[in-house]
C-alpha positions as a Markdown table, in Angstrom:
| # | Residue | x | y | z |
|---|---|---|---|---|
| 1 | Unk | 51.0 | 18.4 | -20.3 |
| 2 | Unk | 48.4 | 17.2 | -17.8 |
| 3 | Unk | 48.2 | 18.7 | -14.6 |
| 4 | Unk | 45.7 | 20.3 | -12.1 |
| 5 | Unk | 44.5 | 22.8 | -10.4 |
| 6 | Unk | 42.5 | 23.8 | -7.5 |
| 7 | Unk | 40.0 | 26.5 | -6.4 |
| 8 | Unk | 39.4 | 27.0 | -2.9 |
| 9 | Unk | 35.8 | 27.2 | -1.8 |
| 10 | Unk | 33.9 | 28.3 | 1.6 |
| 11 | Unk | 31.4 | 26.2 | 0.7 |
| 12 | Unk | 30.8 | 22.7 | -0.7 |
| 13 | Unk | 27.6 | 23.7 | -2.9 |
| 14 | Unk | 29.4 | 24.0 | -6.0 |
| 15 | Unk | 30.0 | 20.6 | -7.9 |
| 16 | Unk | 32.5 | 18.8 | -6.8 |
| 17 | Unk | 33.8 | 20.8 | -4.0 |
| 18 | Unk | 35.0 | 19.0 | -1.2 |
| 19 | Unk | 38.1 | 19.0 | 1.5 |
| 20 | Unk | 40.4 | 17.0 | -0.9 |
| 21 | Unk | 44.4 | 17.8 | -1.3 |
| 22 | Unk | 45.4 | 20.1 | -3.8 |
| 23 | Unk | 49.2 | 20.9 | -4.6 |
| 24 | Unk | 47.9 | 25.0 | -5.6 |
| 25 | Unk | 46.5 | 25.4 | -2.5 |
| 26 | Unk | 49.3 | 23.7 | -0.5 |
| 27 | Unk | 47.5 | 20.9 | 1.4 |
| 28 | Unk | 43.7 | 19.9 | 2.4 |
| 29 | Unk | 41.2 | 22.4 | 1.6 |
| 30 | Unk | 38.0 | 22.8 | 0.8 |
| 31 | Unk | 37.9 | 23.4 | -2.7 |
| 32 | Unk | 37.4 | 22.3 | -6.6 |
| 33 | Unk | 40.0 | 20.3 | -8.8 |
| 34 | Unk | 40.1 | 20.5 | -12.6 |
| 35 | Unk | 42.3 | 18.4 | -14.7 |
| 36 | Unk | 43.9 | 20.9 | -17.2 |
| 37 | Unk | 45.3 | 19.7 | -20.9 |
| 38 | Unk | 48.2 | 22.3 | -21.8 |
| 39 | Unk | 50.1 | 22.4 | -25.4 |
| 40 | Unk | 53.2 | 23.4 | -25.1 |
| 41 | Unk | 56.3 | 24.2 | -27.4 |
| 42 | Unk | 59.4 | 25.7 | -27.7 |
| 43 | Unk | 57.4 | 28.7 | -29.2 |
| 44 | Unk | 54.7 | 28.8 | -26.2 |
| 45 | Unk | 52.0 | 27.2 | -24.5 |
| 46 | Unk | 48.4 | 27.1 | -24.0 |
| 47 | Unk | 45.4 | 25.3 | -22.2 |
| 48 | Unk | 43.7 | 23.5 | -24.8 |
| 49 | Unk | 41.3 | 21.5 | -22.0 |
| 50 | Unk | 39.7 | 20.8 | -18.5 |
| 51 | Unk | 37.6 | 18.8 | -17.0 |
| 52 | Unk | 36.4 | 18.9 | -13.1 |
| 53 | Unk | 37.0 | 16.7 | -11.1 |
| 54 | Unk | 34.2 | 15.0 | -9.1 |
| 55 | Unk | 35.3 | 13.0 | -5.5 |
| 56 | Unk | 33.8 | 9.6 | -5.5 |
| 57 | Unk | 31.8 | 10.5 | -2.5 |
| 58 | Unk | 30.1 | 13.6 | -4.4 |
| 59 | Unk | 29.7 | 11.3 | -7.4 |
| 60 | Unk | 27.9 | 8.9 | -5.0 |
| 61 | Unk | 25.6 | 11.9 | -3.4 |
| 62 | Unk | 22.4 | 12.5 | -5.0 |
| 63 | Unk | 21.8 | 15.7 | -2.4 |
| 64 | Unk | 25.3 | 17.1 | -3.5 |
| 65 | Unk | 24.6 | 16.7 | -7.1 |
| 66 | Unk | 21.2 | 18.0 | -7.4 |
| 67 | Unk | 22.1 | 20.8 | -5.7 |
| 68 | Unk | 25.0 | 21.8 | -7.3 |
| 69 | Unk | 23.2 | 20.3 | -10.7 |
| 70 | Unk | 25.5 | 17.8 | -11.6 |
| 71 | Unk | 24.7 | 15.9 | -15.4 |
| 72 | Unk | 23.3 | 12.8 | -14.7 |
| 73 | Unk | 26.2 | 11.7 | -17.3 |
| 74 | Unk | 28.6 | 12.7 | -15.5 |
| 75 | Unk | 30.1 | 9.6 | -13.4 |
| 76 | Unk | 33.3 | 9.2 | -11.0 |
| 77 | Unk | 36.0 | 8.7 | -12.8 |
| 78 | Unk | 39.9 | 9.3 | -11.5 |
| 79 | Unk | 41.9 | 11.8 | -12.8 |
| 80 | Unk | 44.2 | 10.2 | -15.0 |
| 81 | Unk | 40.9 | 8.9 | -16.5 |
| 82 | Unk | 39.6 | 12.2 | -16.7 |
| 83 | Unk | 43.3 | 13.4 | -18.5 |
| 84 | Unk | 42.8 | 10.3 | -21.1 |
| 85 | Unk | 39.4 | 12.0 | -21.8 |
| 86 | Unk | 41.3 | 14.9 | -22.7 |
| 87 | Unk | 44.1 | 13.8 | -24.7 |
| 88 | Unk | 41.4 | 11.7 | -26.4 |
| 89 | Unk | 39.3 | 15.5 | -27.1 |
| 90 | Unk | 42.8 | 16.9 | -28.2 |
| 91 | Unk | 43.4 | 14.3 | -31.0 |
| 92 | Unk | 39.5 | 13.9 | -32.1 |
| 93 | Unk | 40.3 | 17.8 | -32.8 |
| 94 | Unk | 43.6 | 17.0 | -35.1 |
| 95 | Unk | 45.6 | 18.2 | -32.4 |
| 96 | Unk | 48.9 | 16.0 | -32.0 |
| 97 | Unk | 52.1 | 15.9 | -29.7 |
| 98 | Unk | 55.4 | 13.8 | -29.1 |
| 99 | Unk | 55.0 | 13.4 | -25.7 |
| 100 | Unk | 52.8 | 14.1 | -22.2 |
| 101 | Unk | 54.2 | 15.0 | -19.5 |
| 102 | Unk | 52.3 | 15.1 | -16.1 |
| 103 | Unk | 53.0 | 14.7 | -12.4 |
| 104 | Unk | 52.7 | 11.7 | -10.0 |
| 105 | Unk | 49.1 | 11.5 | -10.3 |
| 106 | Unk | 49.4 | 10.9 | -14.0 |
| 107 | Unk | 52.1 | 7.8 | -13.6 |
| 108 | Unk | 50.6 | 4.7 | -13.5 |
| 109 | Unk | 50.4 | 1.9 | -15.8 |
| 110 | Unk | 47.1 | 2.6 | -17.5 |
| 111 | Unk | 48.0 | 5.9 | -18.4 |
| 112 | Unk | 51.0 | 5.3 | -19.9 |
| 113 | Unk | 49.7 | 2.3 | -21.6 |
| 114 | Unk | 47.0 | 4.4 | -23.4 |
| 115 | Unk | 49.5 | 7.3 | -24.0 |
| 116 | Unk | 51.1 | 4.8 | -26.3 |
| 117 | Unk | 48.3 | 3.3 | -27.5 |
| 118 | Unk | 48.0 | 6.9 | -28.8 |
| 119 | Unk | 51.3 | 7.1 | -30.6 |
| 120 | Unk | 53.3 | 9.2 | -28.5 |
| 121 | Unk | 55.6 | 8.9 | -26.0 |
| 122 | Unk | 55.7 | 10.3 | -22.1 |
| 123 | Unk | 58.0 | 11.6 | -19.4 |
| 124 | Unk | 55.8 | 11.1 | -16.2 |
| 125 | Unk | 57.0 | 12.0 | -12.4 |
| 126 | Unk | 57.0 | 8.8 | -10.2 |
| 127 | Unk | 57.3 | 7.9 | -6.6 |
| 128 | Unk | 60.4 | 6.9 | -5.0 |
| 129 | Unk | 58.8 | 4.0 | -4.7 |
| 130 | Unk | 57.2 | 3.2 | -7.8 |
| 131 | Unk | 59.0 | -0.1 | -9.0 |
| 132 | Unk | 61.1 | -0.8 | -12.0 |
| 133 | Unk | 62.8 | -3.6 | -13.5 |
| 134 | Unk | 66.2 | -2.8 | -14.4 |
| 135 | Unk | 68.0 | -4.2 | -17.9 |
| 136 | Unk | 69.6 | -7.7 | -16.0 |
| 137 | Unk | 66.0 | -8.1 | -14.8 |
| 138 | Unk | 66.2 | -7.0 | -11.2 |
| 139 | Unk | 63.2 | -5.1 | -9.8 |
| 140 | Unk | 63.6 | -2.8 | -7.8 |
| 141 | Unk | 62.5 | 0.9 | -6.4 |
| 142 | Unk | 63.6 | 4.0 | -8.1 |
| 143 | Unk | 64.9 | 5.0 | -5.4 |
| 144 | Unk | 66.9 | 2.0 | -5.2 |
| 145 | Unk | 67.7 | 2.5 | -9.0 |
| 146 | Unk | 68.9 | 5.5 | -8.3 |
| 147 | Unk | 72.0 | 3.7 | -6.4 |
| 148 | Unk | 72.9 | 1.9 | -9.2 |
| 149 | Unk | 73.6 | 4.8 | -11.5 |
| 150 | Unk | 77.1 | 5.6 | -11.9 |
| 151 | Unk | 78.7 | 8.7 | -10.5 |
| 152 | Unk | 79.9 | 9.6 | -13.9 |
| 153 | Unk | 76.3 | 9.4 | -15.5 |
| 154 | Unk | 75.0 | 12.3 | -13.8 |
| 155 | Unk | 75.1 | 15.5 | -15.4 |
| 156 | Unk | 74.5 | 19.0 | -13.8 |
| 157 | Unk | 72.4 | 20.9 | -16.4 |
| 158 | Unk | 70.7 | 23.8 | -16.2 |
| 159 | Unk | 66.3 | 23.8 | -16.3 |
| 160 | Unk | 64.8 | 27.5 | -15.6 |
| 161 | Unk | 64.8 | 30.2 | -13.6 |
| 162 | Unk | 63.4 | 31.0 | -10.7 |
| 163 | Unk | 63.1 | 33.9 | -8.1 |
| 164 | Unk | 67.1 | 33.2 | -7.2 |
| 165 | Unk | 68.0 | 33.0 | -10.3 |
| 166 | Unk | 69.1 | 30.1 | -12.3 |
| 167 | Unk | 68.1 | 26.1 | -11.5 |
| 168 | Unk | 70.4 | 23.4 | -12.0 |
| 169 | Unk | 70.1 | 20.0 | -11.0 |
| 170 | Unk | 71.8 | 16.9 | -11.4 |
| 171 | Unk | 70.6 | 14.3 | -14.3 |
| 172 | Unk | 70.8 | 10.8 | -15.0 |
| 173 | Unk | 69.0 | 8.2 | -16.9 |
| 174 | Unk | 69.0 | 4.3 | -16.4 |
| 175 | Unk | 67.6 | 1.9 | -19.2 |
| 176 | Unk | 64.5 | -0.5 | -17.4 |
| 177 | Unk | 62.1 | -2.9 | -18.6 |
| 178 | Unk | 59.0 | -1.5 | -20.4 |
| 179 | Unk | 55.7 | -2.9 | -18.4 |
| 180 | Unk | 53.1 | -1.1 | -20.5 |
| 181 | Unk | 53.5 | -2.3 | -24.1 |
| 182 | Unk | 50.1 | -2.3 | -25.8 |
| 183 | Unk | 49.8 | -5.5 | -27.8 |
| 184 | Unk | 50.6 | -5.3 | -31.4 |
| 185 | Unk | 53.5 | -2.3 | -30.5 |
| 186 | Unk | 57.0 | -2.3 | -30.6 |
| 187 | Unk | 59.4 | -2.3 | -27.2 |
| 188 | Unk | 60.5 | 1.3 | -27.7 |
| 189 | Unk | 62.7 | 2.9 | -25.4 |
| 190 | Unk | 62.1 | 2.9 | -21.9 |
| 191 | Unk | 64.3 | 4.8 | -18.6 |
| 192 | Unk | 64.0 | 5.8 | -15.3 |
| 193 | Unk | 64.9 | 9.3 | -15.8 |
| 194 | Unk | 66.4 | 10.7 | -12.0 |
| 195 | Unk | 66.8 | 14.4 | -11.1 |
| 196 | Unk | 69.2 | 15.0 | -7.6 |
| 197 | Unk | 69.5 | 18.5 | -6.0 |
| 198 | Unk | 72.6 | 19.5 | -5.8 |
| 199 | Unk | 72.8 | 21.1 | -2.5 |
| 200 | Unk | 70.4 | 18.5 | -0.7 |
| 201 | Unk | 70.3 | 15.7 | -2.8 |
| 202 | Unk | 66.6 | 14.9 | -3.3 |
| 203 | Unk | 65.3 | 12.9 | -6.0 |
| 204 | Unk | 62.6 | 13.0 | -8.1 |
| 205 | Unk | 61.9 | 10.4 | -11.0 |
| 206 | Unk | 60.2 | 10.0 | -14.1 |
| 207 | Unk | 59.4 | 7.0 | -16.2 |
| 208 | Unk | 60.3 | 7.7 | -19.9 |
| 209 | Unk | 59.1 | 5.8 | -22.8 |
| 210 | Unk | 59.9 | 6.9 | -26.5 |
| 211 | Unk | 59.7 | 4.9 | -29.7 |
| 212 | Unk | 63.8 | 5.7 | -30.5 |
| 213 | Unk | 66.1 | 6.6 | -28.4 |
| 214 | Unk | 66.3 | 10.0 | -27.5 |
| 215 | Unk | 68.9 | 12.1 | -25.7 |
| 216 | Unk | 69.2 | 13.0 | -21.8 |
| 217 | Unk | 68.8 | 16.8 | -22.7 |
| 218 | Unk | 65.6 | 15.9 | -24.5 |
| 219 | Unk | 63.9 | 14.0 | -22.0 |
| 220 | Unk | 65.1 | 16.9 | -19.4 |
| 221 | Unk | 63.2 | 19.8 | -21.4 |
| 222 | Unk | 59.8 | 17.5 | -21.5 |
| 223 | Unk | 60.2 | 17.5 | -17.7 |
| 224 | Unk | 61.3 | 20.7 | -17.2 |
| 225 | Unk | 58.4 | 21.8 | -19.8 |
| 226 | Unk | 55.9 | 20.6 | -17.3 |
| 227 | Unk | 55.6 | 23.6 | -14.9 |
| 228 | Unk | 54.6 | 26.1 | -18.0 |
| 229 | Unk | 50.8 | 24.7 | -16.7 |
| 230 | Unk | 51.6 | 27.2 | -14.3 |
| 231 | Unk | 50.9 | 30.2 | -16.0 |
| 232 | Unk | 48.0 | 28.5 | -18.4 |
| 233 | Unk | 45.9 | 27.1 | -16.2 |
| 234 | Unk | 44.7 | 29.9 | -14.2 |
| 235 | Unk | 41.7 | 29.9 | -12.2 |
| 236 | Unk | 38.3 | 29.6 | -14.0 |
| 237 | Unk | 35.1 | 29.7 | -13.0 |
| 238 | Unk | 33.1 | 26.1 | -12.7 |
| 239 | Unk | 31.1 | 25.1 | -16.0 |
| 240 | Unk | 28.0 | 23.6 | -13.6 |
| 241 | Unk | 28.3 | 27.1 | -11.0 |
| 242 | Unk | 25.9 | 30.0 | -11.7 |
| 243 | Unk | 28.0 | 33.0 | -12.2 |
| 244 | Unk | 28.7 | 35.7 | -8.9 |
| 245 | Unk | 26.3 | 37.9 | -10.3 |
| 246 | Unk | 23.4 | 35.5 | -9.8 |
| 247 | Unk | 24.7 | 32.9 | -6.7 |
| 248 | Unk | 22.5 | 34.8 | -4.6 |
| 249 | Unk | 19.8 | 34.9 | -6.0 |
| 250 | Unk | 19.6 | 31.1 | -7.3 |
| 251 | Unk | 16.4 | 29.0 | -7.6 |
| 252 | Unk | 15.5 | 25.7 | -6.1 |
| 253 | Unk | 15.8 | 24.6 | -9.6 |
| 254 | Unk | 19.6 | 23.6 | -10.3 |
């Protein structure tokens, strides 16, 4: 599962702090973002990986990094390429999955490209308006997918808890167009996977890609699997930032 998460900072000395949007602090902040690398099975999870992310404009500051003592390796670089860096780390270490799973951020092309490049499949959250091309060839949004699914393909099922109890949501898949096959691989198995609310109707999407085809109540626990990152990735200190004890008292050398 890749994923993120923010600490908020009153100041922008640390590396890579900056008033960027974070989704665990609700909005614009001041603050850090690390890309977090969970494994997670039916048995448990745990964070395996994270690397910080550094905004383009602190990349491109030479003030901001010599202050905050930033590697002179250490370039821009977006953070789905930061969570290919991980899942790279991950299976360099032997460490191996069916699937990744990841939010928004984590669903464009490349990603999912390399993902199978990697041998496993994916069940990443799109925008509305992320395009697909449906199986007679028509592109459209997902949204506008989303229309063309039958009422009798969705399915209410049931995918945690929460503080009021049980969640259930409405499910539905519709096969598209893969537009991400590495060369040399097979076509696969690719769907818009669609998730409605069932008391306001909102939908959220995912693009799905395995090598077989798999059931709707498989791809719905990869999703649903997702918000376990929750509870692993919780709030660490940043590898480049002096510990409390000795912030105040650091040197002029970084």
């Amino acid at each position: 599962i890749v994923d993120e998460t923010a600490d908020e900072k009153s100041s922008a000395d640390c590396a890579g702090a900056a008033r960027q949007y974070s989704g665990t602090l609700g909005g614009v902040a001041l603050c850090q973002v690390a890309v977090t690398l969970t494994y997670a099975t039916g048995r448990g999870h745990a964070l395996i990986g994270r690397a910080l992310y550094l905004p383009e404009g602190c990349a491109a500051d030479e003030e901001h990094r010599e202050l905050a003592g930033v590697p002179e390796q250490v370039l821009f670089a977006t953070k789905p390429q930061l969570a290919e860096s991980l899942l790279d780390r991950a299976q360099s270490l032997g460490i191996r999955a069916a699937f990744v799973a990841g939010d928004e951020v984590y669903g464009g092309r490349e990603l999912r490209r390399g993902t199978r490049e990697r041998g496993m499949g994916y069940v990443l959250a799109v925008r509305a308006n992320h395009t697909v091309t449906t199986g007679s060839g028509r592109t459209v949004t997902a949204a506008e997918a989303a229309r063309l699914i039958p009422a009798r393909a969705w399915h209410r099922m049931r995918t945690g808890s929460g503080t009021k109890g049980a969640r259930h949501y409405d499910w539905a898949m519709l096969e598209v167009t893969s537009d991400d096959t590495p060369d040399g691989h097979c076509g696969g198995h690719s769907v818009l996977l669609a998730r409605r609310h069932r008391y306001t109707g909102q939908l959220s999407f995912y693009r799905c890609w395995t090598p077989g085809p798999v059931p709707l109540s498989r791809l719905i626990a990869i999703a649903s699997a997702r918000w376990r990152i929750e509870a692993a990735a919780t709030r660490r200190r940043c590898p480049w930032c002096p510990p409390k004890s000795q912030a105040s008292s650091r040197s002029s050398d970084p």
